[in-house]
Short mmCIF file of the C-alpha atoms (twelve columns), coordinates in Angstrom:
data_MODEL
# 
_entry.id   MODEL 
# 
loop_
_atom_site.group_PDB 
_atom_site.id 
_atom_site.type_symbol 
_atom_site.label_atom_id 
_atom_site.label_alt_id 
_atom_site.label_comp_id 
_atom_site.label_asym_id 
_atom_site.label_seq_id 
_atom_site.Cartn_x 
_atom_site.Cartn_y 
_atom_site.Cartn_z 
_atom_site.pdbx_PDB_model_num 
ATOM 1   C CA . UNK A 1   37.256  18.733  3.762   1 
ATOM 2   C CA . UNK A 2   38.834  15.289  3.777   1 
ATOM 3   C CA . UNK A 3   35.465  14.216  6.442   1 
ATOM 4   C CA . UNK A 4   33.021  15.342  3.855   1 
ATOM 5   C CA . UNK A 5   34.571  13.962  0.844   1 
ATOM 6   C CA . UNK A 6   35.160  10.364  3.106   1 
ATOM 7   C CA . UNK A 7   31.386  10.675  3.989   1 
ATOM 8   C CA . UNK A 8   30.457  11.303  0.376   1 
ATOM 9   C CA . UNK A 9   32.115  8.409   -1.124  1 
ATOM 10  C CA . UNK A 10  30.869  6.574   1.873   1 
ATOM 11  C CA . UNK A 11  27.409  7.088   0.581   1 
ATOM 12  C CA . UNK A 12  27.613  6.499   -2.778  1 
ATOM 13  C CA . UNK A 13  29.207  3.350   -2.033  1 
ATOM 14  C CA . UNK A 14  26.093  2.405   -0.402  1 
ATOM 15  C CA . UNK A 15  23.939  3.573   -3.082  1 
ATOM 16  C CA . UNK A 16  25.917  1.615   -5.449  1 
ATOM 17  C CA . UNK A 17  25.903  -1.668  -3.337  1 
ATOM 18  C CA . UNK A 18  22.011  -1.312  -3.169  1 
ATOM 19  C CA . UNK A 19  21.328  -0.756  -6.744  1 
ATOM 20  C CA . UNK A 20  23.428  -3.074  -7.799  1 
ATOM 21  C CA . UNK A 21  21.969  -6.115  -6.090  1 
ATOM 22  C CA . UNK A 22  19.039  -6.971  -8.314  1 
ATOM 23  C CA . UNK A 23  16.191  -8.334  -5.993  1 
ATOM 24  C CA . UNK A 24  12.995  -7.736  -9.059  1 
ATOM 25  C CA . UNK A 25  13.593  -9.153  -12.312 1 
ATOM 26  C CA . UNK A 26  11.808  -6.380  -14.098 1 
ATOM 27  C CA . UNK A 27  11.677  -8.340  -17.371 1 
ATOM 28  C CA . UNK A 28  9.937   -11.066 -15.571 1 
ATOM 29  C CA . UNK A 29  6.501   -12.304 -16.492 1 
ATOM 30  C CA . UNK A 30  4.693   -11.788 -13.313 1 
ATOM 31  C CA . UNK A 31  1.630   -13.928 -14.364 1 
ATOM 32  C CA . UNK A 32  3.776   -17.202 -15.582 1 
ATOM 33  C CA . UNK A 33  5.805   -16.663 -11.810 1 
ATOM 34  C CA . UNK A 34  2.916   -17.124 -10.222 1 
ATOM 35  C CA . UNK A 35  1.166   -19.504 -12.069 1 
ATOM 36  C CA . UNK A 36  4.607   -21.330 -11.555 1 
ATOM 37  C CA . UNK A 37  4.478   -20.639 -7.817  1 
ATOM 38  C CA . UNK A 38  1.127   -21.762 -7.065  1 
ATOM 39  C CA . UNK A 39  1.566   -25.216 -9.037  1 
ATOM 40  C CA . UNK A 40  5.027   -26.023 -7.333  1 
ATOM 41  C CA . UNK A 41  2.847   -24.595 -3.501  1 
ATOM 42  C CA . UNK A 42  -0.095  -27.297 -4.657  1 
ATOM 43  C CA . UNK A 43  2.893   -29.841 -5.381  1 
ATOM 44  C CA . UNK A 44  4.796   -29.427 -2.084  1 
ATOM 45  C CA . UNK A 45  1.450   -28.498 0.507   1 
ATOM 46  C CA . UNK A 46  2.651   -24.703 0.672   1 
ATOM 47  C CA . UNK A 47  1.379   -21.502 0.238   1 
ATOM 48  C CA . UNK A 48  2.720   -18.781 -2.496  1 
ATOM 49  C CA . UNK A 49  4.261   -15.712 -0.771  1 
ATOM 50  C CA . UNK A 50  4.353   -13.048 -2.933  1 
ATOM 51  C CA . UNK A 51  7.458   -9.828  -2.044  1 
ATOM 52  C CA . UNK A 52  5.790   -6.745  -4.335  1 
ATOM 53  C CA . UNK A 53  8.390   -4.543  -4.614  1 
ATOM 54  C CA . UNK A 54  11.355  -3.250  -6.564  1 
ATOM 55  C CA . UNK A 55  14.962  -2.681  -7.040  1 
ATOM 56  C CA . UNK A 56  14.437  0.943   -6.617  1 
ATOM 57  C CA . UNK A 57  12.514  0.562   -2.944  1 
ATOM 58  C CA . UNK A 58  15.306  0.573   0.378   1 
ATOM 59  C CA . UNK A 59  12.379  -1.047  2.014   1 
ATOM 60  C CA . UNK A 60  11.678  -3.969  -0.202  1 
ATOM 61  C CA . UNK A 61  15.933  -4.484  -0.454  1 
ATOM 62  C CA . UNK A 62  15.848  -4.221  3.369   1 
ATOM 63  C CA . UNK A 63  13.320  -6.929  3.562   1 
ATOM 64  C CA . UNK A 64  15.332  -9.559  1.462   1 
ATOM 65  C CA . UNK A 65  18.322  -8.923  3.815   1 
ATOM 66  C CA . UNK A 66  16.528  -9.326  6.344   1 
ATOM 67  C CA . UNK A 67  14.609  -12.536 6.051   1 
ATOM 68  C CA . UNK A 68  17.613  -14.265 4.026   1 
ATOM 69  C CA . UNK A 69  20.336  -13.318 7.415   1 
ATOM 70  C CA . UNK A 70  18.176  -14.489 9.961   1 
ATOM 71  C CA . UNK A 71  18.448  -18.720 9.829   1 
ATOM 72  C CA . UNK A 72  14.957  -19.190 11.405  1 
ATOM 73  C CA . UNK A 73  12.922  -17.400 9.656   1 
ATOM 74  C CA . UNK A 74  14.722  -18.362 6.427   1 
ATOM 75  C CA . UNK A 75  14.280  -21.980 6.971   1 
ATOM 76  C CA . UNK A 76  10.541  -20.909 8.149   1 
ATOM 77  C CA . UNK A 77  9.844   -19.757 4.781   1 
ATOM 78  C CA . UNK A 78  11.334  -21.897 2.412   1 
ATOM 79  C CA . UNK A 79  9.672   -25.062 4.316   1 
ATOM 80  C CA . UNK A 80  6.108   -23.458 4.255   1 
ATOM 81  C CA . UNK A 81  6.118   -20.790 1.184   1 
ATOM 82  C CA . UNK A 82  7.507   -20.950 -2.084  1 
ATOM 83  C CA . UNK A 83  8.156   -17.139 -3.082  1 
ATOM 84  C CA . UNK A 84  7.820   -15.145 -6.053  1 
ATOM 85  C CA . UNK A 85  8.809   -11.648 -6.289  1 
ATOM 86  C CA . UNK A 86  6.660   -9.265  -8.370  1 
ATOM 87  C CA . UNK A 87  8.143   -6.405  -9.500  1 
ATOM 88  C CA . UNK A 88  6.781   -2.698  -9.372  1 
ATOM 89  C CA . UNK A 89  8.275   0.156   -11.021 1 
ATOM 90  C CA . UNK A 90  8.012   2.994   -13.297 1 
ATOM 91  C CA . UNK A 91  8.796   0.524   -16.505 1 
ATOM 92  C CA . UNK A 92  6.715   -2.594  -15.108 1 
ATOM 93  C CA . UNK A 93  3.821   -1.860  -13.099 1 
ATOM 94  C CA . UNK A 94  2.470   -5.637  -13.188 1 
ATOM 95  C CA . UNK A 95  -0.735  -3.494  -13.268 1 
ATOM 96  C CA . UNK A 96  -3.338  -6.310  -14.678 1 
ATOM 97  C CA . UNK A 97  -1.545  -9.207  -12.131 1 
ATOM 98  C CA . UNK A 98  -1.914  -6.351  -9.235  1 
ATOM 99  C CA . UNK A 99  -5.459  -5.440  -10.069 1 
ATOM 100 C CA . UNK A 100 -5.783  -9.312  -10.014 1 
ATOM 101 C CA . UNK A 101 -4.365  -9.388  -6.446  1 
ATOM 102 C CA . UNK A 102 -6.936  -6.826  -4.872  1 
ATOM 103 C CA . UNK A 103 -4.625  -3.828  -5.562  1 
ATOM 104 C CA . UNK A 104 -2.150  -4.115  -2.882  1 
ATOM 105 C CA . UNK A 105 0.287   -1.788  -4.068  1 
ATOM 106 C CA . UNK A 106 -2.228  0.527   -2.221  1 
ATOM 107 C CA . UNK A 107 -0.127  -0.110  1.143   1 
ATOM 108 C CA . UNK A 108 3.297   0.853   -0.104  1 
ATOM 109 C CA . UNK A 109 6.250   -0.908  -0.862  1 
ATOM 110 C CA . UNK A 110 7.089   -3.786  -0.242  1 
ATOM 111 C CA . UNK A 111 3.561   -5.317  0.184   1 
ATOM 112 C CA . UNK A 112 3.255   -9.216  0.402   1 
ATOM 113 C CA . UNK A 113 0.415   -11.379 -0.642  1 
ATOM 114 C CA . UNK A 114 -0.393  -14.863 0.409   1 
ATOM 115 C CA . UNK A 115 -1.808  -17.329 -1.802  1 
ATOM 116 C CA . UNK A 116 -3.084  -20.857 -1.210  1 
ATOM 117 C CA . UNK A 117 -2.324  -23.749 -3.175  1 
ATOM 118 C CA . UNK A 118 -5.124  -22.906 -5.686  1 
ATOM 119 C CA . UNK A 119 -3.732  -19.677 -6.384  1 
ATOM 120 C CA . UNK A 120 -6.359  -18.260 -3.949  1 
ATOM 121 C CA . UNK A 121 -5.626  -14.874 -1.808  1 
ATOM 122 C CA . UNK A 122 -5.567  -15.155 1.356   1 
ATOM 123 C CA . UNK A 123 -3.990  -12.474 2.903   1 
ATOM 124 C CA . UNK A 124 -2.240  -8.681  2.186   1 
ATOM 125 C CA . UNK A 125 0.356   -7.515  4.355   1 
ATOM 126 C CA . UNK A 126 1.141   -3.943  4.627   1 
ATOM 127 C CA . UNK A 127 4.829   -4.266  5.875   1 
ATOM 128 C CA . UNK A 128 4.896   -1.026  7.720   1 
ATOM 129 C CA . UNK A 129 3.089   -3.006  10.180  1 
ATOM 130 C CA . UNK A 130 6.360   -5.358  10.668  1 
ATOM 131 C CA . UNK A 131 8.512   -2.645  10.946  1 
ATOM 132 C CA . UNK A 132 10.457  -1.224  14.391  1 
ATOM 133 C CA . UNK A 133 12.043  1.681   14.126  1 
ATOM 134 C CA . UNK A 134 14.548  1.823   11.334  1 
ATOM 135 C CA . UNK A 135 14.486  -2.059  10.796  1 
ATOM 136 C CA . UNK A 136 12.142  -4.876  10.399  1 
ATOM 137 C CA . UNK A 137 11.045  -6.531  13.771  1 
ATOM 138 C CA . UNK A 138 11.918  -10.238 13.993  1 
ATOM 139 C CA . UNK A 139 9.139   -11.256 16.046  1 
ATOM 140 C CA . UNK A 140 6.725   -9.667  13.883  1 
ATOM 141 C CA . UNK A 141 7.707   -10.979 10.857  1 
ATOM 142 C CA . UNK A 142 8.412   -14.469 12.019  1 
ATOM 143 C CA . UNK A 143 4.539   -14.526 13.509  1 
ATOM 144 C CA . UNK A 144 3.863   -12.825 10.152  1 
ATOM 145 C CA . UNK A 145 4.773   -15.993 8.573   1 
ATOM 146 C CA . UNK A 146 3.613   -18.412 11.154  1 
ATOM 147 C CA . UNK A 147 0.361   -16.915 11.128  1 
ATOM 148 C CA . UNK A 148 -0.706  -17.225 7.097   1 
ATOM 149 C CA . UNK A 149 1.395   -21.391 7.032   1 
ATOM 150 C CA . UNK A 150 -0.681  -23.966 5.534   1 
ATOM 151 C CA . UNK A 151 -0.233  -25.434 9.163   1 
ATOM 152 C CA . UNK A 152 -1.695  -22.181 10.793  1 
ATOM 153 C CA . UNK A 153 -4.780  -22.601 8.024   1 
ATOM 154 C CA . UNK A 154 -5.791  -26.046 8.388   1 
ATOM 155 C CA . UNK A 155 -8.703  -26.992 10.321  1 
ATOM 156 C CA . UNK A 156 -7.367  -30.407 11.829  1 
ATOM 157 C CA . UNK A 157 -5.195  -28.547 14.383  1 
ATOM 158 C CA . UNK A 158 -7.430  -26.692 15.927  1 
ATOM 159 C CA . UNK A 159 -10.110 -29.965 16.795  1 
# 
């Protein structure tokens, strides 16, 4: 008896941890963060990553651990992206800015979109694909992010 009420605490613990840390702002403006996002991107010579998610999704919690423990992708990101997380869920659906985006909610949750300094998409990720097993793959996401830099998209390095 003493094992199953250790393991039930146990998991609501975890439950609680998780919902408490508040990834999505679901008040946010989702248009005015990425309007915001693309101007500081055309200021600095990045591109606009967009997490789609919300506080609700393991997955898109999972994801945020994930890239924020692990230094080189981390760094990665905040020298080549400036981010702005959309949020999805039952009370926010960000439907018109999604609709906007090509609909990539379609893939799941999370789903990230790239945007160029103009506020131009120019990629949707489906993150099941950068996935392994029970976790996120670190070579997959860091060539995820390698692959749509403004470095990666510019024409002079490949002359």
């Amino acid at each position: 008896m003493k094992n199953i009420l250790f393991i039930a605490i146990f998991l609501m613990s975890l439950s609680g941890t998780q919902a408490q840390e508040k990834i999505y702002n679901p008040e946010a403006n989702a248009k005015e963060d990425i309007k915001a996002a693309v101007k500081a991107a055309a200021e600095s010579g990045k591109h606009v990553f967009l997490q789609i998610g919300g506080n609700w999704c393991p997955w898109c919690i999972k994801f945020h651990r994930f890239t924020e423990a692990d230094a080189e992708i981390n760094d990665f990101i905040q020298r080549n992206f400036v981010v702005a997380k959309v949020n999805y869920d039952p009370k926010n659906k960000n439907e018109e800015v999604l609709a906007g985006l090509g609909y990539p909610q379609r893939f799941g949750f999370p789903v990230f979109v790239v945007l160029d300094g103009k506020g131009n998409r120019i990629h949707t990720q489906n993150s099941a694909f950068l996935e392994k097993d029970k976790d996120y793959d670190r070579d997959k996401v860091l060539r995820f992010f390698k692959n749509w830099s403004p470095a990666a998209l510019d024409p002079a390095n490949y002359q």
